[in-house]
C-alpha positions as CSV (number, residue, x, y, z in Angstrom):
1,X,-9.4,-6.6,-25.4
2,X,-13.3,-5.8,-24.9
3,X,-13.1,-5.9,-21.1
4,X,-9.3,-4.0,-20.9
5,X,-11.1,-1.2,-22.5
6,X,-14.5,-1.2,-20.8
7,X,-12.3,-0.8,-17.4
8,X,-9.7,1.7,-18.9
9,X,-11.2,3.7,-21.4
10,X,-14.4,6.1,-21.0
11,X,-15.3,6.3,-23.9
12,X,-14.8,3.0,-25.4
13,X,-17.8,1.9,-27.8
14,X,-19.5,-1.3,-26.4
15,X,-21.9,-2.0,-29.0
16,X,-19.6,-1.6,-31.8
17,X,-17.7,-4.5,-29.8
18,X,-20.6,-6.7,-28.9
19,X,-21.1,-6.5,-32.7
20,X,-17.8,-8.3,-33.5
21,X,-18.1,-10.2,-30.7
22,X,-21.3,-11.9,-32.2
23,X,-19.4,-11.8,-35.6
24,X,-16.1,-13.6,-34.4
25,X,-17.4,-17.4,-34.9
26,X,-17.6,-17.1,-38.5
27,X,-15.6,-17.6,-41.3
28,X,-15.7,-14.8,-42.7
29,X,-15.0,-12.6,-40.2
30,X,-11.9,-10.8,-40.1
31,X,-10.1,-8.4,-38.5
32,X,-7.4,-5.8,-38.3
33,X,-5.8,-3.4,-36.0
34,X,-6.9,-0.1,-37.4
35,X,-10.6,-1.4,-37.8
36,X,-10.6,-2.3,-34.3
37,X,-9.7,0.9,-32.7
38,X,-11.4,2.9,-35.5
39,X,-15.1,1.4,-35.1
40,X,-14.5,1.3,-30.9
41,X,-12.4,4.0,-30.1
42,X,-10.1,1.2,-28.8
43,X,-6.8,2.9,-26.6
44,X,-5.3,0.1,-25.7
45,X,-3.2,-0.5,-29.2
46,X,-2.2,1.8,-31.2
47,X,-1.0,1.2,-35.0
48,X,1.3,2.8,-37.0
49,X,2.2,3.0,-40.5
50,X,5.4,3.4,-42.6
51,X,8.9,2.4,-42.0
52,X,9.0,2.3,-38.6
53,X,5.6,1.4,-38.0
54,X,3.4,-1.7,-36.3
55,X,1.3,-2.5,-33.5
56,X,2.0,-1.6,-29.7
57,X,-0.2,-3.1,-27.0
58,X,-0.6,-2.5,-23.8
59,X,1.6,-4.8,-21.4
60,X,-1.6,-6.0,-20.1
61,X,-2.6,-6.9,-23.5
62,X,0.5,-7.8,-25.0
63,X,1.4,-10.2,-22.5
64,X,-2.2,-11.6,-23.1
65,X,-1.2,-12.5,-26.7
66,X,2.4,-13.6,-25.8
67,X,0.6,-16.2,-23.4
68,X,-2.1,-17.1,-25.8
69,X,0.6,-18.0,-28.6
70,X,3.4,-19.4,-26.9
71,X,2.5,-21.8,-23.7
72,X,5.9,-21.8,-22.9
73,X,6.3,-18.2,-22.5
74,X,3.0,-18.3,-20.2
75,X,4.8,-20.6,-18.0
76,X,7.5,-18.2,-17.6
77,X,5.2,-15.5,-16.8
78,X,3.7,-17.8,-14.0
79,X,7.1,-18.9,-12.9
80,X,8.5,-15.4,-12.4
81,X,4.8,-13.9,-11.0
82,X,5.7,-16.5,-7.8
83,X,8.8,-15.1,-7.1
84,X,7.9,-11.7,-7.1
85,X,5.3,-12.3,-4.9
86,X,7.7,-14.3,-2.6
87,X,10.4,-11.4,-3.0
88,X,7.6,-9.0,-2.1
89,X,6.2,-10.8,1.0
90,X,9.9,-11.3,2.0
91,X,11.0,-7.8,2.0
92,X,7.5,-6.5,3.4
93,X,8.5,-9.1,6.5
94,X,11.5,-7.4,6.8
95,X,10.6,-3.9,6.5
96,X,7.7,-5.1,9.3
97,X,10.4,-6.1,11.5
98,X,12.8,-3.2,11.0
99,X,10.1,-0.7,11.8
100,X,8.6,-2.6,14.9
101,X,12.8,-2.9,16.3
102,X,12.5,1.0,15.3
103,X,9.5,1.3,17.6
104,X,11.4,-0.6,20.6
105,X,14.2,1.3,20.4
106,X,12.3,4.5,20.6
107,X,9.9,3.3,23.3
108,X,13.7,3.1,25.5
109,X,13.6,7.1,24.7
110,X,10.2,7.8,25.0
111,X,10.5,5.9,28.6
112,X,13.5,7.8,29.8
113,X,11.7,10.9,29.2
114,X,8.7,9.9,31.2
115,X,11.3,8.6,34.1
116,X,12.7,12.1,34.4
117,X,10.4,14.1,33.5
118,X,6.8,12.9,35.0
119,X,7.8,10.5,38.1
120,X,8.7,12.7,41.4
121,X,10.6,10.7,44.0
122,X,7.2,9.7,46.2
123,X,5.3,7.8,43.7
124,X,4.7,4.4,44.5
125,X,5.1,1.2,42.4
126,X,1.5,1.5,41.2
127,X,1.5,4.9,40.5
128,X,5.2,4.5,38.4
129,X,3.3,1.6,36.6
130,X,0.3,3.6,36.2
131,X,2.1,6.4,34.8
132,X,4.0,4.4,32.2
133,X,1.0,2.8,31.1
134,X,-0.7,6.0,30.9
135,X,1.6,7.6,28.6
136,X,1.8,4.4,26.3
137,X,-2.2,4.5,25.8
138,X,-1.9,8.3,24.7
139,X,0.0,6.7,22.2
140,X,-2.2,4.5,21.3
141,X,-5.1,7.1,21.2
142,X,-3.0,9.4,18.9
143,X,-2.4,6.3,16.8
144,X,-5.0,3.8,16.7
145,X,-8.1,5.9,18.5
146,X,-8.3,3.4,21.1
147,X,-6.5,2.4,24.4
148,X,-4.7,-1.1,24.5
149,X,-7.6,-2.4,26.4
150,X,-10.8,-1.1,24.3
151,X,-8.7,-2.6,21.2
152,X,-7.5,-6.4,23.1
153,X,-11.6,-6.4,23.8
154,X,-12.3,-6.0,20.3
155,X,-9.6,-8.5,19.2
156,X,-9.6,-10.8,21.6
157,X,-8.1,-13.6,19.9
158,X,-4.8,-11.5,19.0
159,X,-1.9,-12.8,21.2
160,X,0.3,-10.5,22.5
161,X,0.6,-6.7,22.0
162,X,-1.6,-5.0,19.6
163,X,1.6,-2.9,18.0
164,X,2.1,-6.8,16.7
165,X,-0.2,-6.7,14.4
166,X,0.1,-3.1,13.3
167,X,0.6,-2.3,9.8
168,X,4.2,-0.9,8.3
169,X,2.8,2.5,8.0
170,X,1.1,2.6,11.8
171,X,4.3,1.4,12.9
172,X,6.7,4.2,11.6
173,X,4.4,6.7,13.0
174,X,4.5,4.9,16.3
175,X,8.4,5.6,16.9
176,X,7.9,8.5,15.1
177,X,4.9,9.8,18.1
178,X,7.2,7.8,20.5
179,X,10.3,10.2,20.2
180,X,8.2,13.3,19.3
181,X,6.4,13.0,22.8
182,X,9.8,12.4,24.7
183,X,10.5,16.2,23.3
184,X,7.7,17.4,24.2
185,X,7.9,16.1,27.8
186,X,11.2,17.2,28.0
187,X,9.8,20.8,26.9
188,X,7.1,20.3,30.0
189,X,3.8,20.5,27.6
190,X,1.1,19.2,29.5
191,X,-0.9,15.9,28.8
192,X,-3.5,17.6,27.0
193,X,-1.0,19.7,24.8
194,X,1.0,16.8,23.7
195,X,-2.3,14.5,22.9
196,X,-3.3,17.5,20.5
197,X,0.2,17.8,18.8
198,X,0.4,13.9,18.3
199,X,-2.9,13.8,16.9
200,X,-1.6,16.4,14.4
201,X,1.3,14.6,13.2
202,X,-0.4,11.1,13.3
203,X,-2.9,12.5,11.2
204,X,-0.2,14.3,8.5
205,X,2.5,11.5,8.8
206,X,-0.5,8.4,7.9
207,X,-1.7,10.2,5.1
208,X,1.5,11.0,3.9
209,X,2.6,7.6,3.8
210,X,-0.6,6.5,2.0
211,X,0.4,8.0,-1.0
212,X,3.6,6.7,-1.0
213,X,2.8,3.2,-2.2
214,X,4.5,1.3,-4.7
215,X,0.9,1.4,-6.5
216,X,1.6,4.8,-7.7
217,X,4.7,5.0,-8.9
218,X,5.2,5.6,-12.5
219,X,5.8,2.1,-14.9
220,X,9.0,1.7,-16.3
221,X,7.0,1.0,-19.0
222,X,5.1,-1.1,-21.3
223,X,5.6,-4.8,-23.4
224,X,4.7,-3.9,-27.2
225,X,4.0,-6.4,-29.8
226,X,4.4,-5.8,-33.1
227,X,3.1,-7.2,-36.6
């Protein structure tokens, strides 16, 4: 309880608790609810008197007691903590996988643009190949701030292409920047207009997506244990 309110609570009184702490081995020592949170400004239980009153933890706390008193119900905890991780890393997997199929579907669009749109009749092989790869490293620019080279030189021992090991959120942006630049090929902006305006949206789009985190969602809310 010391340490959940040294890391939560500002203004929580640590010498008041090192005192009980030093007190706790003896057999005399006893304590209550209201005496802790009166003598360390404690927040994370609250008690409550009358009728409908009683102690409410935090879940953090409250499932530290549930745990401390029953064994079995820690082994439940532990049980049910490994399949939400495996639920997590399944769905994460998928959601990796949907986004990078996103990504290859738009690359089809953002290809057919370029095809029309940027390769006159006379080019050569190399120069068609040049000009594909050309456009996809503006891409990679907007995205990642390096070509595919400068990062494979970095990383060498990645396999494959480095939109393999991109994360969820660089990925969405990718077929997002993948379609937006077919547009603005099709609109005839210039190289160095559409580097600009895929700059811009990488820039909005990843910090947009950064807030958007299961981590900051609101909790459905908390265990309580009562006297």
């Amino acid at each position: 309880m010391g340490l959940w309110e040294r890391l939560h609570n500002p203004d929580f009184k640590p010498l008041e608790f090192e005192g009980f702490r030093k007190q706790a081995g003896a057999n005399a020592f006893t304590m209550s609810p209201k005496k802790w949170i009166e003598a360390t400004a404690a927040i994370g239980i609250v008690s409550k008197a009358g009728r409908y009153g009683g102690t409410y933890a935090h879940s953090d706390i409250a499932m530290s007691f549930a745990t401390w008193i029953s064994p079995e119900f820690q082994l439940y905890i532990m049980k049910d903590y490994r399949r939400l991780k495996t639920d997590e890393n399944s769905r994460l997997s998928l959601n990796w996988n949907l986004n990078r199929e996103i990504s290859k579907l738009n690359y089809r669009i953002h290809t057919d643009a370029i095809k029309e749109n940027l390769l006159p009749p006379e080019l050569t092989p190399a120069q068609i190949s040049f000009t594909y790869a050309n456009e996809a490293d503006m891409l990679n620019v907007a995205l990642f701030g390096k070509t595919a080279k400068q990062l494979k030189d970095e990383h060498p021992s990645v396999k494959g292409n480095m939109r393999d090991v991109a994360t969820l959120n660089q990925l969405l942006v990718l077929a997002n920047l993948e379609s937006y630049n077919a547009i603005l090929i099709n609109q005839g902006k210039s190289q160095k207009e559409r580097m600009e305006l895929l700059r811009q949206l990488t820039v909005q789009q990843l910090q947009i997506l950064e807030t958007v985190s299961l981590n900051n969602l609101p909790r459905l809310g908390t265990i309580s244990q009562k006297d």
